[in-house]
N, C-alpha and C positions, 0 to 999 in steps of 0.2 A: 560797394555792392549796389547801390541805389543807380549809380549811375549806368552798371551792366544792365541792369532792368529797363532802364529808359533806352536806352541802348536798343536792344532787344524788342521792346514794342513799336520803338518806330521801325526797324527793321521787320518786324512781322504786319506792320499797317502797310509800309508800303509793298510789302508782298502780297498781300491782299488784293492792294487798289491795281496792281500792276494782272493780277489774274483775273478781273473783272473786266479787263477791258474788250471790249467786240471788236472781231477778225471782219465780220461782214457788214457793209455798210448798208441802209434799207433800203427797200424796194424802189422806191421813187425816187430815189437821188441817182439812179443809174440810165436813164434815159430823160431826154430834155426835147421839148417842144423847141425848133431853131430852125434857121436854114443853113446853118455849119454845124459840121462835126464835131464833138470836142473828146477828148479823150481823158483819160484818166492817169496820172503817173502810177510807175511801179511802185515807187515810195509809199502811196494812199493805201487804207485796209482793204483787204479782197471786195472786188465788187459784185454784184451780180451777175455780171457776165462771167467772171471767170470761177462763180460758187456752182453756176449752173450747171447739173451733169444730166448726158442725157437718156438715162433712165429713169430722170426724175417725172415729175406730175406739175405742170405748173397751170397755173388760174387766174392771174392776177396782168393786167397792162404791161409790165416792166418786166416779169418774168417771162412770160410768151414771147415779147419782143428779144430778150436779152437769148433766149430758145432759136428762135428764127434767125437771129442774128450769125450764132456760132453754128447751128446743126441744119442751118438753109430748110428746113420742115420743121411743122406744128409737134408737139409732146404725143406721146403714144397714149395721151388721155384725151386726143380729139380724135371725134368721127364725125364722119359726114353727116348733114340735115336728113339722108336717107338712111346710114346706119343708125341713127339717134330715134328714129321713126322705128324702125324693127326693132331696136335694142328696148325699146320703151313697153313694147305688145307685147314682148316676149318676156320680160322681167314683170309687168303689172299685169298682164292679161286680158289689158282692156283695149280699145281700139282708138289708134291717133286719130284725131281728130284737129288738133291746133297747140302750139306752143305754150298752151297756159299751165305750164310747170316749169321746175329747178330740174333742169336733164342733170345737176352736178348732184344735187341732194336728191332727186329720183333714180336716175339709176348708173349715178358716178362717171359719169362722162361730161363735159364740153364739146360745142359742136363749132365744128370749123373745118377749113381744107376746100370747101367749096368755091365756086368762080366767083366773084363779084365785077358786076358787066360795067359799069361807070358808067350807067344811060343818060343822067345827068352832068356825065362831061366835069364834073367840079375837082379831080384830078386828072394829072396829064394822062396822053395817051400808055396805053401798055397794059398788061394782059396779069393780071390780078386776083388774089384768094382774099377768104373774110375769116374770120376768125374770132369769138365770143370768147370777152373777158369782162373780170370781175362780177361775176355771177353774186348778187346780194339779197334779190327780193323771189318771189314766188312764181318767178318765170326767167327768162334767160333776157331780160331786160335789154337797156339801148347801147351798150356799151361794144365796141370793135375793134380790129387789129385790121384793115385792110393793106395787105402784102404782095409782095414782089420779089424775085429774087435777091440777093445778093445786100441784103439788108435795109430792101426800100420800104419802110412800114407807116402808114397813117394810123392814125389813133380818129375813133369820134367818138362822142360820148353822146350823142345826140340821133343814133340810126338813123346816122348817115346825110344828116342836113348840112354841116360843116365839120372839114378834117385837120389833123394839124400833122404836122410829118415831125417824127421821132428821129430822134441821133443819135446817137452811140455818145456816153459820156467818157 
């Protein structure tokens, strides 16, 4: 009898440990600073490119990029710098003036989709949007996605003084 029971709890332990295991691997390990591509086998747990769906909401470096990647446009949680500007008087009441708020914790939006011109030249030529991610402090902080079709994304954390171009893992 004793040994049904041992029996029995390691077969109920490793049923445990085997349901705990995560399907999705995290946010930052699905895109990589590189100048090659790298891809991810089928074998590996779902990555964020392919948990991504695109009526979701995303906010974060990895998940925008892994958005732009698969659905070539931003999350239907970004508006423009001028819809962020009307969405802002009309939800608070009060009158823009300058970026000194959280557009995501003010009135649930990110703002992106806009041109960004490369007057500084510091990426190659080609015709370019910007895009606000990782919103953490009490304004829409230094952090971007500057984008291109067909999965060409720089990341800067530094608005826009140096970029680093993202890969598809």
């Amino acid at each position: 009898m004793k040994f049904f029971l041992n029996l029995f709890a390691t077969f109920f332990a490793l049923t445990l440990a085997a349901c705990s295991t995560s399907t999705v691997s995290s946010d930052n390990e699905n895109f990589q600073s590189s100048s090659s591509a790298k891809f991810s086998s089928s074998a590996e747990p779902q990555s964020i490119y392919e948990a991504i769906e695109e009526s979701g909401k995303y906010t974060t470096r990895d998940s925008v990029a892994a958005y732009l990647c698969k659905f070539d446009k931003l999350p239907s949680n970004y508006v423009s710098k001028s819809e962020g500007k009307a969405l802002y008087e009309s939800k608070t009441g009060n009158t823009f003036s300058k970026w000194n708020f959280n557009p995501w914790t003010t009135i649930g939006v990110m703002i992106g989709g806009d041109v960004f011109d490369n007057r500084e030249g510091l990426l190659p030529s080609g015709s370019y949007h910007e895009a606000d991610v990782d919103y953490f402090d009490a304004n829409r902080g230094t952090k971007r996605l500057v984008y291109q079709s067909d999965c060409v994304i720089y990341y800067t954390a530094d608005h826009y003084e140096t970029f680093t171009r993202l890969e598809r893992q």
